[in-house]
N, C-alpha and C positions, 0 to 999 in steps of 0.2 A: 321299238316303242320308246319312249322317253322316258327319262328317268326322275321324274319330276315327283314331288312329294306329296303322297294323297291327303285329301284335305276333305272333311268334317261332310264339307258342304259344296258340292261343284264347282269350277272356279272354269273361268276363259282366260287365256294369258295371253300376254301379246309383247314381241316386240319388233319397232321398225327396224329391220336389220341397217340399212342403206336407204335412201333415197335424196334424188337427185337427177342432173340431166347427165353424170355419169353413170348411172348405175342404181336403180330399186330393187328391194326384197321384203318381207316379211315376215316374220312367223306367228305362227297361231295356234296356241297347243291348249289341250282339256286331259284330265286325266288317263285321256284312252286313243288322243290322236296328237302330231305333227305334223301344221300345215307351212307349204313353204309356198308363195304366194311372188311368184317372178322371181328369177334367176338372172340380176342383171351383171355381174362380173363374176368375172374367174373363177373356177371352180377353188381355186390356192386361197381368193380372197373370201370368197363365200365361205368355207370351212374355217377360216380364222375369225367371222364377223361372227358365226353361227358360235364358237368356241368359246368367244368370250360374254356370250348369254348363259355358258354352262350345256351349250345343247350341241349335237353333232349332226353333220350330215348325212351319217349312218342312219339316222333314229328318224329319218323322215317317212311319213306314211306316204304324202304325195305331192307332188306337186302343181299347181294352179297357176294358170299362164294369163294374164290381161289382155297381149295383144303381141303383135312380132317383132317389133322395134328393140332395136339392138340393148338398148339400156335400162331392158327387162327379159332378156334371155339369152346373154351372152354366154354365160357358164352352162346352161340349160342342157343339153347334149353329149358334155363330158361331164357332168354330175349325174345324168340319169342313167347312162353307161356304165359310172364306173360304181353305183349304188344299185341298178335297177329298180330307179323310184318312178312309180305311176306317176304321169303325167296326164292335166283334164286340161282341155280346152277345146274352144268351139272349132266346127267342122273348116269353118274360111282360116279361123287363122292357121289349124293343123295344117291346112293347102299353102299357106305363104311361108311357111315355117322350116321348110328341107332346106334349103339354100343355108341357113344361118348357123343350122342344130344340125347337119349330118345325118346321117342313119339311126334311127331308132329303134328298137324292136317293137314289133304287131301288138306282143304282150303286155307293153308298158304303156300302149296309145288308149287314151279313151279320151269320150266328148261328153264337155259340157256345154249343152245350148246356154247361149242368151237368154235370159228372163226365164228361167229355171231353177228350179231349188234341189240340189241332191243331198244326203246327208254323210259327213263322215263319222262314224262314231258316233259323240253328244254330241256334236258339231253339225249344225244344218246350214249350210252354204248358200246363200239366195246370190245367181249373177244378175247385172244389169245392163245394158248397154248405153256406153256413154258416147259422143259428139267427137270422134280422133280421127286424123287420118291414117289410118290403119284398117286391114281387111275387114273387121267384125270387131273391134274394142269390146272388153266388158270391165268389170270391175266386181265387187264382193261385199256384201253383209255379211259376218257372221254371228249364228243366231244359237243362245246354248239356255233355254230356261228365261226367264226376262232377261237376260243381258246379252247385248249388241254393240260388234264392233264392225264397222263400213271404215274400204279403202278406198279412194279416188282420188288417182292422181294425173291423169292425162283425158283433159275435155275440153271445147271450146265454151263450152255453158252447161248449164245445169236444167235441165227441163224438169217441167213437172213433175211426169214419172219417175224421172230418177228422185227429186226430192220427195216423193212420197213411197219410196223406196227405202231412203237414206234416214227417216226422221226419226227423231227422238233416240240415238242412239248414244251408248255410254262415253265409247270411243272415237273419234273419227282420224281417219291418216287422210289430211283435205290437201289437193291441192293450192299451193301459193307460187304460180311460178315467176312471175314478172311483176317489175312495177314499171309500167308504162312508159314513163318519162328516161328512164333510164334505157329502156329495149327501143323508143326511138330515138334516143341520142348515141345508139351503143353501133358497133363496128359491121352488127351484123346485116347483109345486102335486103337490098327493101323487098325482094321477095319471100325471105326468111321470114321478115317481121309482119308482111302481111298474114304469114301463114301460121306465124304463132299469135297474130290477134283475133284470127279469122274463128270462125264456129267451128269449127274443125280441127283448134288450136291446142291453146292452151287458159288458164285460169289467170289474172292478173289478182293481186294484192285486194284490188277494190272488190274486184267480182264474186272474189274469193270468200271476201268475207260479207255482201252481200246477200250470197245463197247461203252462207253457215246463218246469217239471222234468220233466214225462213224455214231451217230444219233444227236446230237445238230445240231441248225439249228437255221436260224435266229432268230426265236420267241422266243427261248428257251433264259429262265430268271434266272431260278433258279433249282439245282437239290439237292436233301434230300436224303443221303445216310441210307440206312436201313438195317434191321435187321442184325446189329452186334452182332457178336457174345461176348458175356460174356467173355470166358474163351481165345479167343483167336483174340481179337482184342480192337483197344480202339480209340475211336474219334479222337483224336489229328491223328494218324498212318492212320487212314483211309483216312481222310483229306489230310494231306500231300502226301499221297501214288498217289491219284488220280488226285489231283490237278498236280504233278509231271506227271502223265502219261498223261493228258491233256495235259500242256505245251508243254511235247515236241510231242504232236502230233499237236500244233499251234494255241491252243486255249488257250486263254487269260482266266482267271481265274480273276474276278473282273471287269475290266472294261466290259468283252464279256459275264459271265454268273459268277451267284455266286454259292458256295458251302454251305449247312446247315445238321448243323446234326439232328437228331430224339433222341430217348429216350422211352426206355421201361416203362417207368414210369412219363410220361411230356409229354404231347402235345404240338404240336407247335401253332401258333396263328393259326383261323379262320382267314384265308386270300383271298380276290378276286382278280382276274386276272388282273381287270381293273387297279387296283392300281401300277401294276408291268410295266405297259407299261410307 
């Protein structure tokens, strides 16, 4: 269990470990659970990202899969192995998942459906399925007392139901992966870029910040743009891009809700909710 410091009044804590088109993770802890939320590198690198939050791999209760793609559960298989930490995820991706993750044992397997709510601890998990190509994508709210933090980071759009899933939440880890101009000027082959513009894709800068104006809502504090792409985007662009699409969609950037980036290689602080109010 974690060794985190009990507090007054129930706290959600969150940090993006990684994210990126090398590699995403997460964590999400309350005073009675650790969640670790995709497994995208090395088990070497994951126990050093998790270390310098203060937290171990040791101490994880379970772990939660989005979907089978390499740079969300590359360490996955020699960290549940070598900690025997539950693993949840929906029934298709468990079936695309042996190829990548080896041998697991029966006892560590469980499923979480799509558009289902299970609870860990104080921690109540709502999945959603989002727009990827991958066997069954989902993604995560997490729900502890009023406060709410939603992760999504691989979608070609945003539907409805996902945004009336995602709204009004404290935290958001939003995807920002592309900025347009740059992913069609950029080296990679025109079937790659169709397929990261396609519905099935990925989230560009505009889109990105588009659907964050139609779900922010009062609570909403802070949002962490993710997995950027390497080749064809870059923090400052991102930032500016969405912060601009916000604006003129009438949302005040700063004093109404702030902007933060992530990092494939840096996690952001272990942070609770309470502190943000």
């Amino acid at each position: 269990m974690p060794q985190a410091a009990k507090t007054s009044v129930a706290d959600l804590r969150y940090s993006f470990l990684t994210s990126g088109s090398s590699g995403n993770a997460t964590l999400i802890e309350s005073d009675n659970q650790l969640l670790l939320i995709d497994c995208g590198h090395s088990g070497k690198k994951m126990e050093e990202l998790c270390q310098s939050v203060g937290r171990s791999l040791a101490d994880i209760d379970a772990i939660l899969i989005s979907h089978e793609h390499s740079d969300h559960i590359k360490g996955l298989g020699v960290l549940a192995r070598k900690y025997q930490i539950p693993i949840y995820a929906n029934e298709k991706t468990w079936r695309a998942m042996p190829k990548s993750v080896g041998e697991i044992a029966t006892d560590l397997k469980f499923t979480f459906d799509t558009n289902t709510v299970q609870t860990f601890g104080s921690i109540d998990v709502e999945s959603f399925g989002v727009s990827h190509d991958a066997a069954d994508p989902m993604f995560y709210a997490f729900h502890q007392g009023h406060h709410k933090i939603v992760t999504m980071t691989d979608t070609g759009y945003v539907s409805e139901r996902m945004k009336g899933v995602i709204r009004n939440a404290d935290v958001y880890l939003f995807e920002s992966n592309h900025d347009i101009q740059m992913l069609r000027a950029g080296r990679y082959p025109w079937s790659t870029k169709q397929r990261i513009l396609g519905d099935e894709g990925h989230l560009s800068n505009e889109d990105a910040g588009m659907a964050m104006s139609q779900v922010l809502g009062d609570k909403t504090k802070r949002i962490y743009l993710g997995h950027l792409s390497q080749d064809n985007n870059m923090k400052d662009i991102a930032r500016m891009a969405v912060e601009q699409t916000l604006t003129q969609q009438g949302i005040s950037v700063g004093p109404q809700v702030q902007i933060f980036d992530t990092d494939p290689n840096k996690a952001t602080p272990l942070t609770g909710l309470n502190k943000l109010i």
